[in-house]
Backbone as JSON Lines, residues from 0, in Angstrom:
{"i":0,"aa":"X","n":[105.81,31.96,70.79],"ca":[106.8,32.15,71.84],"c":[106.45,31.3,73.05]}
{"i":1,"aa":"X","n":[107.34,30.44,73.93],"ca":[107.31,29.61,74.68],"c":[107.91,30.05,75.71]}
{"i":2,"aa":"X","n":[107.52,29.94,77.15],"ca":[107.94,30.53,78.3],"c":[108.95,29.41,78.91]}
{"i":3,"aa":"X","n":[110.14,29.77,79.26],"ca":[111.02,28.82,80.15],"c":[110.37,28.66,81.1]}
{"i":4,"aa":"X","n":[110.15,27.38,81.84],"ca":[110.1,26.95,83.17],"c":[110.68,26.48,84.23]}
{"i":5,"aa":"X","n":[112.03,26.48,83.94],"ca":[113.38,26.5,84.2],"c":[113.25,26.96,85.79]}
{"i":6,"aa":"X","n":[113.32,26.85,86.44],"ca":[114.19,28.17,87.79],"c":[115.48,28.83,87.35]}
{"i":7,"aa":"X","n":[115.38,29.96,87.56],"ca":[116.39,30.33,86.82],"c":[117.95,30.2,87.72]}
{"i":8,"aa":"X","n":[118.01,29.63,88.92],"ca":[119.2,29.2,89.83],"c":[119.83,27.74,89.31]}
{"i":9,"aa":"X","n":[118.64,27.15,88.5],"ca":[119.03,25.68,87.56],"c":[119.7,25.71,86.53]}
{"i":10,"aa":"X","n":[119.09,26.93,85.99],"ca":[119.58,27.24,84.64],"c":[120.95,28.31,84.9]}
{"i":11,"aa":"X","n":[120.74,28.48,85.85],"ca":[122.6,29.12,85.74],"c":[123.59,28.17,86.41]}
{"i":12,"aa":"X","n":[123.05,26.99,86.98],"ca":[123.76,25.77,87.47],"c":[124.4,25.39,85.73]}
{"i":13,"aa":"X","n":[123.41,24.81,85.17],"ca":[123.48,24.02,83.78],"c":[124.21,24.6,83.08]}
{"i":14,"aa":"X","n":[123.61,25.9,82.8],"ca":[124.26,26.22,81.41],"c":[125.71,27.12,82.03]}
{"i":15,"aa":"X","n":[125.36,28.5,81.83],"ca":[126.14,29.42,82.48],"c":[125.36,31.08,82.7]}
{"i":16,"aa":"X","n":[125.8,31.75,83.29],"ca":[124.79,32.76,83.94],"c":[124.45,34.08,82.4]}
{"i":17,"aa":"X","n":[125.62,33.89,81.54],"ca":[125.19,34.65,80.65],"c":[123.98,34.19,79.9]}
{"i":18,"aa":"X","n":[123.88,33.06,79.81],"ca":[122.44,32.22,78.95],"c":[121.24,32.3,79.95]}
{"i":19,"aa":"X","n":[121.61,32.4,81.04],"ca":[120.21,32.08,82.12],"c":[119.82,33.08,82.06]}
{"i":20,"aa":"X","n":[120.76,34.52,82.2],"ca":[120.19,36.09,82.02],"c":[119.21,36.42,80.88]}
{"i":21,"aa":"X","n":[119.68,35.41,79.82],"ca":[119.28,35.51,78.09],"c":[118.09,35.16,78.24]}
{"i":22,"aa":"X","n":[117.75,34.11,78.58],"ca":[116.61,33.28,79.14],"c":[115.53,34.32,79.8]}
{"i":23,"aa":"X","n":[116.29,34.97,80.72],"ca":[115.35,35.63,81.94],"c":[114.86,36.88,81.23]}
{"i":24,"aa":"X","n":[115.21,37.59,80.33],"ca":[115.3,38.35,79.34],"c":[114.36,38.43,78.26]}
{"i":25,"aa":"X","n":[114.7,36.85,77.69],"ca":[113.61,36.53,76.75],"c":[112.17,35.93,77.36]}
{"i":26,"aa":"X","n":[112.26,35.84,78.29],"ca":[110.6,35.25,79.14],"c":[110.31,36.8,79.84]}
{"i":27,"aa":"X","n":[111.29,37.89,80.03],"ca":[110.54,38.69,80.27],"c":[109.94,39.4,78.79]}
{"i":28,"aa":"X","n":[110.63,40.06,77.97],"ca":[109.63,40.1,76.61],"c":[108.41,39.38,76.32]}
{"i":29,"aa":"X","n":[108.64,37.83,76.36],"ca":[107.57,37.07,76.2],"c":[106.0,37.3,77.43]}
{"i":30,"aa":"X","n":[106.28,37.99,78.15],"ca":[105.18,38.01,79.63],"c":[105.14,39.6,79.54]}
{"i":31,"aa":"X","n":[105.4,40.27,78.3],"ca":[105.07,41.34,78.0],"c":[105.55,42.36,79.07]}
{"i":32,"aa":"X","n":[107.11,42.5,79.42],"ca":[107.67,43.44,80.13],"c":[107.23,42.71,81.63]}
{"i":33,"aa":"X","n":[105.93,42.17,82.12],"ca":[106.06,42.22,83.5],"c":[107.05,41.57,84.38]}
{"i":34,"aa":"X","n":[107.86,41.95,85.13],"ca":[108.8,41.51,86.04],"c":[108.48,40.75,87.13]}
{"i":35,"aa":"X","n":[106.75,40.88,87.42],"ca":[106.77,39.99,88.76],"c":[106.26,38.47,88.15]}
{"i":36,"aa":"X","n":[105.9,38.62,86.85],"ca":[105.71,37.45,86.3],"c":[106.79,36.77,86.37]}
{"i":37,"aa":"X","n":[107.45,37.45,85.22],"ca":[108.57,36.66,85.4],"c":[109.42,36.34,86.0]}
{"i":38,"aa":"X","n":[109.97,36.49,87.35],"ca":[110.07,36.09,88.56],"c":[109.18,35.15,88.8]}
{"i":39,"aa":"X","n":[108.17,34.98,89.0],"ca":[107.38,33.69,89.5],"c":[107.62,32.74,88.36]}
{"i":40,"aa":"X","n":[107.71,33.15,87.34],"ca":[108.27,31.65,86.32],"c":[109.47,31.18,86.47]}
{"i":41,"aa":"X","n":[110.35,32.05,86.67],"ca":[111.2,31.8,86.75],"c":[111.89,31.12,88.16]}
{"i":42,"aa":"X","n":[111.18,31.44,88.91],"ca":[111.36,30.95,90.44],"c":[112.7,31.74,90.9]}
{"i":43,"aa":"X","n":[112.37,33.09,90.78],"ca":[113.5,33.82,91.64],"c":[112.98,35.21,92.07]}
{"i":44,"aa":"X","n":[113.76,36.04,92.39],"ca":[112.98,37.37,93.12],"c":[113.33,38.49,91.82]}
{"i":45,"aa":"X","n":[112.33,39.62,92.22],"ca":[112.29,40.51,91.03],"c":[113.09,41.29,90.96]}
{"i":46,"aa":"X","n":[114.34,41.17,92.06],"ca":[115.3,41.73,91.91],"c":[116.31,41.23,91.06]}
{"i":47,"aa":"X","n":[116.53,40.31,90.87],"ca":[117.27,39.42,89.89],"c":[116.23,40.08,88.71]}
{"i":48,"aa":"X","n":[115.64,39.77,88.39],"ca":[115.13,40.54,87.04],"c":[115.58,41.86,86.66]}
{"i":49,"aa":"X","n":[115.44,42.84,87.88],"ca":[115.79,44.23,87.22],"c":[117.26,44.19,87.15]}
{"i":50,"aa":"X","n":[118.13,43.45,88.47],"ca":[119.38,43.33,87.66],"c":[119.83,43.16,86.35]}
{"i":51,"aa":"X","n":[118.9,42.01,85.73],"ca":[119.29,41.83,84.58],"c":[118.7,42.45,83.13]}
{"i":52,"aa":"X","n":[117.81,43.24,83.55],"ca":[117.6,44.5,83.11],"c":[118.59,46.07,82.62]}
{"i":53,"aa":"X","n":[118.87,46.29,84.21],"ca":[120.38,47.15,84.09],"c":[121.3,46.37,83.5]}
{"i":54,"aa":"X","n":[121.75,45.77,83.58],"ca":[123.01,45.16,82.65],"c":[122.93,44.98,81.28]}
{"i":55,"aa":"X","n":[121.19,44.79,80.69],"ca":[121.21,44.31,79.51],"c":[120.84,46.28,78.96]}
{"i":56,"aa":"X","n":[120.41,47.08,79.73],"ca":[120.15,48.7,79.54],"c":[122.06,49.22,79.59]}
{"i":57,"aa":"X","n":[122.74,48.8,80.27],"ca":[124.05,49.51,80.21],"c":[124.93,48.95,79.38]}
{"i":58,"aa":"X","n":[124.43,47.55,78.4],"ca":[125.57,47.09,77.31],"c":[126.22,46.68,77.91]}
{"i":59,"aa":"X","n":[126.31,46.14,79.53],"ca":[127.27,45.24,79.72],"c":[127.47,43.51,79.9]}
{"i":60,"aa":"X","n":[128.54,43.28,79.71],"ca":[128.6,42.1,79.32],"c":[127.42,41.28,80.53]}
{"i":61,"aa":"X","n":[126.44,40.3,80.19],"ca":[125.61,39.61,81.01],"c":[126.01,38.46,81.4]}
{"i":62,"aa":"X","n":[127.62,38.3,81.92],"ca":[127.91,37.27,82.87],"c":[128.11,37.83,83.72]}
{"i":63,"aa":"X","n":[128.79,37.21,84.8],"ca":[129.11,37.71,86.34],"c":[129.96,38.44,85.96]}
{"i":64,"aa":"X","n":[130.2,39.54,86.65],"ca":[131.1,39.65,87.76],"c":[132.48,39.15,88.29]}
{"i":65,"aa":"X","n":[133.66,39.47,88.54],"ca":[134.64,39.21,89.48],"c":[133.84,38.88,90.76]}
{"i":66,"aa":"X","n":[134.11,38.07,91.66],"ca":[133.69,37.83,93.05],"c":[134.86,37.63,93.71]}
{"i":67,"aa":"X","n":[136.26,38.25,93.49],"ca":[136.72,38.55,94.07],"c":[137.28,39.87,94.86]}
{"i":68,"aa":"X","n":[137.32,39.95,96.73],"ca":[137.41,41.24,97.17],"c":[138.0,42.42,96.36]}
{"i":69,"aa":"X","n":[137.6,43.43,96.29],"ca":[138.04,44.44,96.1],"c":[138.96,44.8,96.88]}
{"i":70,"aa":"X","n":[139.26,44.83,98.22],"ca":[140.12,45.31,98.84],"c":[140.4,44.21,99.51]}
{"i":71,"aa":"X","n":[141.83,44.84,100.39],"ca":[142.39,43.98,101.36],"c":[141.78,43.61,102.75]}
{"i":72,"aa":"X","n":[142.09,42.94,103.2],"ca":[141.55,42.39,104.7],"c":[142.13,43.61,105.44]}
{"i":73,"aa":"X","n":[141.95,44.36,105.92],"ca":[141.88,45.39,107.28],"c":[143.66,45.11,108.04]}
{"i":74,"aa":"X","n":[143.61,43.72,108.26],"ca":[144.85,42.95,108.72],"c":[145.88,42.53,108.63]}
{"i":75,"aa":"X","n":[145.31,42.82,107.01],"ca":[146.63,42.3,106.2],"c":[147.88,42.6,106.32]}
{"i":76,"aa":"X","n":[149.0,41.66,105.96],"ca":[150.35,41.78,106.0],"c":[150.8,41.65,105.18]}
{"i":77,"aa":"X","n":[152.06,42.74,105.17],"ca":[152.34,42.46,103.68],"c":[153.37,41.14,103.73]}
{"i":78,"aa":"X","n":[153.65,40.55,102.41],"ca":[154.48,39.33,102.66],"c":[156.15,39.96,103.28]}
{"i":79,"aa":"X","n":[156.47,40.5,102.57],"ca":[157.82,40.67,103.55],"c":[157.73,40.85,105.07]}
{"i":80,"aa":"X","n":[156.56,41.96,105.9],"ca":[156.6,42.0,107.18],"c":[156.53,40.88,107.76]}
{"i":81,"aa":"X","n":[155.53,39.83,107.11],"ca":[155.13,38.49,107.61],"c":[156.37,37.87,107.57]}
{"i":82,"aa":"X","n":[157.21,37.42,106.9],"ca":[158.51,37.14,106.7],"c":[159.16,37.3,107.58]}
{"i":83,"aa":"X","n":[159.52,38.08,107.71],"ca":[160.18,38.85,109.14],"c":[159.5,38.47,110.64]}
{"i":84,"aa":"X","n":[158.13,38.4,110.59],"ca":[158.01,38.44,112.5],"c":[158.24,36.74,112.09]}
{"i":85,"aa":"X","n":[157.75,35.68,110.94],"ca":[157.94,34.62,111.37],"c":[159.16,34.04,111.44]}
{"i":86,"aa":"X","n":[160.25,35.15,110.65],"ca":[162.22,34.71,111.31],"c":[161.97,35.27,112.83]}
{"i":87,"aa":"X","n":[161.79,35.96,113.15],"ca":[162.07,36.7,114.49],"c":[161.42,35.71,115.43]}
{"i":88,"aa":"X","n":[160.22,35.17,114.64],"ca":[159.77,33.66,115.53],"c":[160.67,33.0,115.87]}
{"i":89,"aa":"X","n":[160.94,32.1,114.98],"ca":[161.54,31.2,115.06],"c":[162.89,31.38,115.86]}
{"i":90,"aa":"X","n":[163.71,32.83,115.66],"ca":[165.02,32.85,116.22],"c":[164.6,33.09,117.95]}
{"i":91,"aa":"X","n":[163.88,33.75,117.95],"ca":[163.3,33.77,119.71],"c":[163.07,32.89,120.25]}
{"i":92,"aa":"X","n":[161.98,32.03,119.32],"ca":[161.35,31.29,119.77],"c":[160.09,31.66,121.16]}
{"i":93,"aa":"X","n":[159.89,32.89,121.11],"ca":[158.84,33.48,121.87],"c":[157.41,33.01,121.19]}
{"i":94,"aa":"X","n":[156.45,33.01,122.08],"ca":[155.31,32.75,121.56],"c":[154.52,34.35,120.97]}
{"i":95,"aa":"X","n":[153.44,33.88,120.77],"ca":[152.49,35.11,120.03],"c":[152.13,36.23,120.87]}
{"i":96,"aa":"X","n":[152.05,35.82,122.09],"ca":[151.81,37.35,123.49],"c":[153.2,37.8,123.39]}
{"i":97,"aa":"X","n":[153.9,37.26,123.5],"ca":[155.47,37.75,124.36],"c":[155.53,38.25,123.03]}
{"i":98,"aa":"X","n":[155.77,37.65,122.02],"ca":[156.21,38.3,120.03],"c":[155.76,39.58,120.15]}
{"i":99,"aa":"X","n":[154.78,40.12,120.04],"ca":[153.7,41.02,120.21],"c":[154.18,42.18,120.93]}
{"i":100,"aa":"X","n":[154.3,41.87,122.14],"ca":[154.87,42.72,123.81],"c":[156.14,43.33,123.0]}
{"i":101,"aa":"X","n":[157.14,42.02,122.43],"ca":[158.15,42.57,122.33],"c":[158.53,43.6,121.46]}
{"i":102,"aa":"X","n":[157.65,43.38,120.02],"ca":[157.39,44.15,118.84],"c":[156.85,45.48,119.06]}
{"i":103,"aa":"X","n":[156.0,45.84,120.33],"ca":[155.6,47.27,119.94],"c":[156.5,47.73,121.17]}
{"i":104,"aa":"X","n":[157.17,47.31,122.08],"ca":[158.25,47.9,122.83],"c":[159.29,48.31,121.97]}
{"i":105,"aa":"X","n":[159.85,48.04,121.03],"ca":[160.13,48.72,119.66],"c":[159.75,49.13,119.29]}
């Protein structure tokens, strides 16, 4: 058995993160379970290891993640309201203070 020497931030550049996990996985078996080893071979923190630990303990798939928000921006508008103040723009032609003033005086 042969230890990757990889960093493992290279190896999820290169390949893709499900193989780098595989990788990180199989060099931890190979270093006999220890995690801080393998982290230092791997050139990453031992948190990335136990991550990929839990994932490979819960059967789930060992690529990413969605990285997209879960929720909405706080601010958000919906598209029709937006629609609307930017006709009400344009027909006023008021700027963004006065728009504003005028909208919650309604």
């Amino acid at each position: 058995m042969t230890v990757q020497h990889q960093s493992y931030l290279e190896l999820k550049k290169d390949t893709d993160e499900e193989f780098s996990r595989r990788a990180l996985l199989y060099n931890l078996k190979c270093l006999e379970n220890n995690v801080r080893a393998t982290a230092r071979v791997m050139m990453c923190s031992p948190h990335t290891v136990y991550r990929a630990i839990i994932r490979k303990r819960d059967e789930k798939d060992l690529s990413d993640s969605s990285h997209r928000p879960k929720r909405k921006h706080p601010h958000h508008l919906e598209d029709e309201k937006e629609r609307i103040i930017v006709d009400y723009r344009k027909k006023t032609k008021l700027g963004k203070r006065c728009l504003r003033y005028f909208i919650f005086q309604k």
